[in-house]
N, C-alpha and C positions, 0 to 999 in steps of 0.2 A: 678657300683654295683658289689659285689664279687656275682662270679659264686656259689653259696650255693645250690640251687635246688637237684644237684648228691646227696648230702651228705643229705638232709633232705626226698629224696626218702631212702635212704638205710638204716635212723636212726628209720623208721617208724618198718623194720622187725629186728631190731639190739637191743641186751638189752639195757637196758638206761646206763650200762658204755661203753659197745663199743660203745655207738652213742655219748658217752660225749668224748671217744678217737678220733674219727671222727671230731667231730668238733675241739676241740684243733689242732690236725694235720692241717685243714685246715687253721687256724686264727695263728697259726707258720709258715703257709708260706706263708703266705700273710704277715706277718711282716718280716721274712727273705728277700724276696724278695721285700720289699719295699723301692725304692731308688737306687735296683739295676736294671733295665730293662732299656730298651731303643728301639725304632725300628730304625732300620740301613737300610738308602737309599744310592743309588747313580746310575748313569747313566753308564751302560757298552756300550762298542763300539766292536763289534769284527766285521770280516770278512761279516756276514750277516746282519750288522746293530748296531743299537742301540735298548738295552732295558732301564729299568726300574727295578730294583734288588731291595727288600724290605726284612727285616727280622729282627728277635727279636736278639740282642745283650744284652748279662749278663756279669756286673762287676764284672773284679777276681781284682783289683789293686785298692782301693777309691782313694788314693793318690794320685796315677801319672793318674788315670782316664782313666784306661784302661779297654776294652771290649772284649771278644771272640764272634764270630758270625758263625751261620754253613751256612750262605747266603753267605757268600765270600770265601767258602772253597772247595775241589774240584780240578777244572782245570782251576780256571779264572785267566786269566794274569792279573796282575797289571797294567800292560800299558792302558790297556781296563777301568780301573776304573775312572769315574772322578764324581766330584760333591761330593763327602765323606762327611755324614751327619749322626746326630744322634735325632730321634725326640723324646720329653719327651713326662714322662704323661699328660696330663691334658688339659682343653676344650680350652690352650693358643696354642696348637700344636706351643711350642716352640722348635724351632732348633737349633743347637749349629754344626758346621763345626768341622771335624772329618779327621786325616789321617791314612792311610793305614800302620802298622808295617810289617805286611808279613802273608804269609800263609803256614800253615805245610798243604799238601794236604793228605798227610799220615791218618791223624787224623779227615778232613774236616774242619779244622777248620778256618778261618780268625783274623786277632787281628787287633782292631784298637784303636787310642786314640782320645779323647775331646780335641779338643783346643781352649776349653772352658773353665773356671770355673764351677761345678756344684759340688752339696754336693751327692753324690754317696755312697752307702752303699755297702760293698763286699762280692760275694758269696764264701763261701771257699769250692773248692769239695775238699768230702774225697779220698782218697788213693785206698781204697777199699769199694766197696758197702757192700757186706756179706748180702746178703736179700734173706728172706727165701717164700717158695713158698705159697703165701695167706698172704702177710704181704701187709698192708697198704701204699700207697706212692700218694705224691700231688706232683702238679705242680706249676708253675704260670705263666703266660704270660700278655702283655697287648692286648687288640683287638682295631684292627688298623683301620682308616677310620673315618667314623661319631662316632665309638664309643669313639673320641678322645683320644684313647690309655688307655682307661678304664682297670685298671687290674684286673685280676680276674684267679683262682683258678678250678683248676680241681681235682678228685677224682680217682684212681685205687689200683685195689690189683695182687700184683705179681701173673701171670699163668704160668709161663714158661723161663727158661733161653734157650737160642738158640744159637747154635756156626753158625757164617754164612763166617769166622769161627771167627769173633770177637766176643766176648759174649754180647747178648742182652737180655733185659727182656722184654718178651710180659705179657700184663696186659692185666685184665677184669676186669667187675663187677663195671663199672664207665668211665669218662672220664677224658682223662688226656689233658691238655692245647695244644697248636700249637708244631711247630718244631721248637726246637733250644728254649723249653720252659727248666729251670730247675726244678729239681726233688729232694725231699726230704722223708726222710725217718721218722719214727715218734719220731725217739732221736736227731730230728733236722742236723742231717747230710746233704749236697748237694750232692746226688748218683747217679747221672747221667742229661744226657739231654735227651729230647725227639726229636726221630727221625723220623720216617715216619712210615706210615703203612705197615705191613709185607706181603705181600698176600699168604695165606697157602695152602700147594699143596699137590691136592689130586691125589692118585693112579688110573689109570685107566686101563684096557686093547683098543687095537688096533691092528690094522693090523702086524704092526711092533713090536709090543711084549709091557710088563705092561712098562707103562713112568710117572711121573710125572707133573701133569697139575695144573698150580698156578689160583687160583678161584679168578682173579682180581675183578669182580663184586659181588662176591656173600660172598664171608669168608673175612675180613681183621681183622687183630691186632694188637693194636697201639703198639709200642717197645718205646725203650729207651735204651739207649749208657750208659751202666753204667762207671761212675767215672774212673775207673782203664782205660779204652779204651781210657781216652786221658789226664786225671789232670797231669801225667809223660810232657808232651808238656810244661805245665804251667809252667818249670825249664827253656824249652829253649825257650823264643819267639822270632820269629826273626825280624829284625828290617831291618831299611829302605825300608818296601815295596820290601821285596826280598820272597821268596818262597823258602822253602826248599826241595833238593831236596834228592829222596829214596835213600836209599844203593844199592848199585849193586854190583855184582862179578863179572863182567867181561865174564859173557858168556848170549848169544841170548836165551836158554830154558830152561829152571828147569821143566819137569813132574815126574808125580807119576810114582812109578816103579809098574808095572803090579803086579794081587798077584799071580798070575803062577812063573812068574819072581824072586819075591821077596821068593815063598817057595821053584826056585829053587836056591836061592843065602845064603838061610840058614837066611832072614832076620828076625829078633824078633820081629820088628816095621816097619811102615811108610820108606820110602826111598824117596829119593827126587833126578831123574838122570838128568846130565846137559847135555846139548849140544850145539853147536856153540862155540867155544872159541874165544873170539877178541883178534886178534893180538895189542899186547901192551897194555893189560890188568892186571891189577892185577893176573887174574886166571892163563893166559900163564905165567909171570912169577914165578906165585907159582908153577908150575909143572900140574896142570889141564889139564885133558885133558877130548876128547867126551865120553861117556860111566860110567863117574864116579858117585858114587850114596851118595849124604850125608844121612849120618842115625842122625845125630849127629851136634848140633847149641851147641858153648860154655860148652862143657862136657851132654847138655841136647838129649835124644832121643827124636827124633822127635815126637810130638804128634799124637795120632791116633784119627783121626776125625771120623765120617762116611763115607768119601771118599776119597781116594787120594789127589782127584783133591783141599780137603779142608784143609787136611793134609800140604800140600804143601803152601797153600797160607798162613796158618798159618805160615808157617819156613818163608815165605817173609817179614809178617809183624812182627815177633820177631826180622826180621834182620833189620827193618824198626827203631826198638825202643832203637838197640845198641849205645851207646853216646859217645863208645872209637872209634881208629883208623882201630881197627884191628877184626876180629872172628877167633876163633878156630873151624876147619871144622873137623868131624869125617867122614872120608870117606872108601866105599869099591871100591876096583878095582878088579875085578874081585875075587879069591880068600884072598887078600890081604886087610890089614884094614891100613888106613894111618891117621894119624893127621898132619891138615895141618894149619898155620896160615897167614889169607889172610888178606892184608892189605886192607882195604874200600874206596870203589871210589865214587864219586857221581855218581848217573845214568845220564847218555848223554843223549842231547837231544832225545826223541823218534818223531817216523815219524811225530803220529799223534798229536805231541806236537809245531811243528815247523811252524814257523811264516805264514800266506796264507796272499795271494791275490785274490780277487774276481772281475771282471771284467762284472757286468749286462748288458754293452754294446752288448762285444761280447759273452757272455755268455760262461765263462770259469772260474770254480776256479781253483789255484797252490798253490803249499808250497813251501818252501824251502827246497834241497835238506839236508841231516842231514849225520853224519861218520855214524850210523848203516845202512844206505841203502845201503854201500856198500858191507855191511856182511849180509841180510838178503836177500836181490833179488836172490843173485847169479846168475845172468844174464849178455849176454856182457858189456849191457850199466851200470852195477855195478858200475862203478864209474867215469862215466862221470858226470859231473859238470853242474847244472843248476835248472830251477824249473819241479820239478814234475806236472803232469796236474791228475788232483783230479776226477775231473766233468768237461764236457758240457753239456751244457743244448740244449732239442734236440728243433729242428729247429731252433736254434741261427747260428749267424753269424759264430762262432769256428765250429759249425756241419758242415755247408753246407762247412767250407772249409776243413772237412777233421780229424781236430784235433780228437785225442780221449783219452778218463782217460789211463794213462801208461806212456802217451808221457812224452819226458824229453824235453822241451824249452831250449836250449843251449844260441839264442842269438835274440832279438828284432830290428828291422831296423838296422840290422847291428853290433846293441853294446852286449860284452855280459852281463849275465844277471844270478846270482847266488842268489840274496836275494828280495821278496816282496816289500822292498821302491826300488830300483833301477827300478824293474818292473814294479810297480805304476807311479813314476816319468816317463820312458820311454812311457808308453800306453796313460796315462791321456794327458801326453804333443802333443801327436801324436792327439787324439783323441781331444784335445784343438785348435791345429794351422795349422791342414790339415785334416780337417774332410770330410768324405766320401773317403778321402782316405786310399789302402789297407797298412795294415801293416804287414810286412813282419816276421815268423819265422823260423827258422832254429830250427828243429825237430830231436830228436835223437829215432827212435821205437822198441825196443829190439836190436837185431842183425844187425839192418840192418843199411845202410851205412847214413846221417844224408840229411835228405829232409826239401826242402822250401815251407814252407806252406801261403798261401795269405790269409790274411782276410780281408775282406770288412762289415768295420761301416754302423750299418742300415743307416745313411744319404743317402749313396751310392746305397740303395738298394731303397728307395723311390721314 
């Protein structure tokens, strides 16, 4: 049954043409969006387990039967995905086996296709939303469960655009459908998707001076990603279950330049100062160095947000949306203004991106080490080789012998040990065919000279 209720509450105080615009709005997107929905399951595996990942997927392709989902978008490795399925409308909960094209995490999005036959109807978002503040927009989504993916239709009118610093539209005055529902406008355009709810933060005073406190329980507003924040993706999807990855310049920080800083540097606008340069980077050999301040992406001033810090993340994800090889940098150096053009790197693995091991035996997670932990610790063990230790978990067998988050694992009963499967393989086999006995690591802890640590498998301790 379509969701109608929102709309025949708001037709009651609406004159009888706005509630006859009301209704058309809603019965256009329930036909727009009929044919194109689906919910998108499958089984993730990471380091803590296995879940259960459920979410609405919308048809941009009928043809080739391709879907965008914001349930597989984000930070999930592909590896992790298994089971790819796509469940239709109706009281058949028919399923059709789906695989994974890739994911632009830039944008949240996921793409997958049907490898299936099904008759699919395509949502085409536009370019640009352009909606004005108190204008009409619906949703649609199916509701999942007993409701056998029933679809149905929600109700809002634009409150608020929001730089976060992506531009979002918060609505009132209705309900708009789930996340990762699409949105339309009342000239039948697709203007966005819906995202999650915003939590609005109120001003307070404290001890420590007036802060910003977000009213998770008490204020929320539902948003939506308008068109423009991500239909650009729709030119490039990527395929074979790859992940694409951000642009980088070659150096560890980009913050705001202070505004003391900035009015004493003569700046007009925003500033964006880097620091850390990676050796054999792009930036080092364009001539970058620490200290330098971009004003300037592609001949454009940097945009002035409300704050620096939004300023800035702004210039990252313009640099995020560049499709050539190269940006033109407008930079200051001290008294001096440079134009610089830097060629584009993918971003290197980051720490917290890089493959784990988890061990609930001894209770110990690792990752593998990554090239920026060399340039970011700046510490002796900088570029020693091996797995980083994350967590122990306390009174586990890793606590009692000692281990703690820091340590760098060089080498396992002797072999050594730089990647999660080798580690897996070495512990799992140890812990298979000599159980209760200790397993031995070679520890490397800041400075200091690289110690043997013993651990003993609960069998052992029984």
């Amino acid at each position: 049954m379509m969701r109608y209720l929102p709309a025949m509450l708001l037709a009651a105080a609406l004159p009888l043409s706005a509630a006859a615009d009301v209704e058309k709005l809603l019965a256009d997107t329930y036909d727009l969006a009929d044919g194109a929905l689906a919910v998108v399951k499958c089984t993730y595996a990471s380091e803590t387990g296995e879940q259960e990942v459920a979410g609405l997927a919308v048809c941009y392709d009928a043809e080739n039967g391709e879907l965008l989902t914001l349930a597989l978008g984000g930070q999930m490795n592909p590896a992790g995905i298994r089971d790819l399925r796509l469940e239709l409308p109706g009281p058949e909960h028919r399923t059709i086996p789906a695989e994974l094209l890739g994911i632009r995490p830039e944008v949240g999005l996921g793409f997958v296709k049907a490898s299936a036959p099904h008759a699919w109807q395509a949502v085409r978002f536009a370019g640009s939303s352009d909606l004005a503040i108190g204008q009409a927009v619906a949703s649609a989504a199916l509701m999942p469960g007993d409701a056998a993916n029933t679809p149905q239709v929600g109700l809002a009118y634009v409150a608020a655009l929001r730089r976060i610093p992506e531009r979002v539209y918060m609505v009132t005055g209705g309900g708009l459908t789930g996340v990762g529902s699409p949105v339309f406008a009342a000239d039948g355009r697709a203007v966005g998707l819906v995202t999650r709810s915003i939590f609005l933060d109120y001003q307070m005073a404290t001890q420590q001076g007036t802060g910003n406190v977000a009213l998770a329980g008490l204020q929320e507003s539902v948003a939506f990603l308008p068109a423009e924040e991500f239909a650009f993706a729709l030119q490039d999807i990527p395929r074979g279950g790859t992940v694409r990855r951000p642009r980088w310049l070659g150096v560890l920080r980009v913050s705001p330049v202070a505004p003391d800083q900035a009015q004493a540097m003569g700046l007009a606008g925003p500033g964006a100062e880097i620091d850390g340069i990676v050796p054999d980077s792009a930036a080092e050999q364009a001539g970058l160095t620490g200290g330098d301040v971009i004003v300037a992406l592609n001949g454009q001033p940097l945009e002035r947000l409300a704050t620096g810090e939004l300023s800035v993340r702004n210039m990252m994800r313009l640099l995020n949306r560049i499709e050539g090889d190269s940006v033109d940098l407008t930079l200051r150096r001290g008294e001096e203004t440079l134009d610089v053009t830097l060629p584009l790197e993918e971003m290197p693995t980051l720490p917290e991106e890089a493959p784990r091991y988890v061990s609930r035996e001894l209770g110990m997670l690792l990752r593998e080490r990554v090239r920026l932990d060399r340039y970011i610790g700046e510490t002796p063990a900088a570029d020693t080789q091996g797995m980083q230790v994350l967590a122990v978990g306390p009174e586990s067998p890793a606590a009692a012998a000692g281990l703690a988050a820091g340590d760098i694992v060089t080498s396992v009963d002797g072999q050594p040990v730089q990647s999660a499967v080798v580690l897996r393989q070495i512990v799992e086999t140890h812990l298979a065919e000599r159980p209760g006995e200790a397993i031995l690591l070679l520890v490397r802890r800041g400075g200091q000279e690289p110690q043997a640590i013993s651990i003993t498998p609960p069998l052992a301790q029984q």
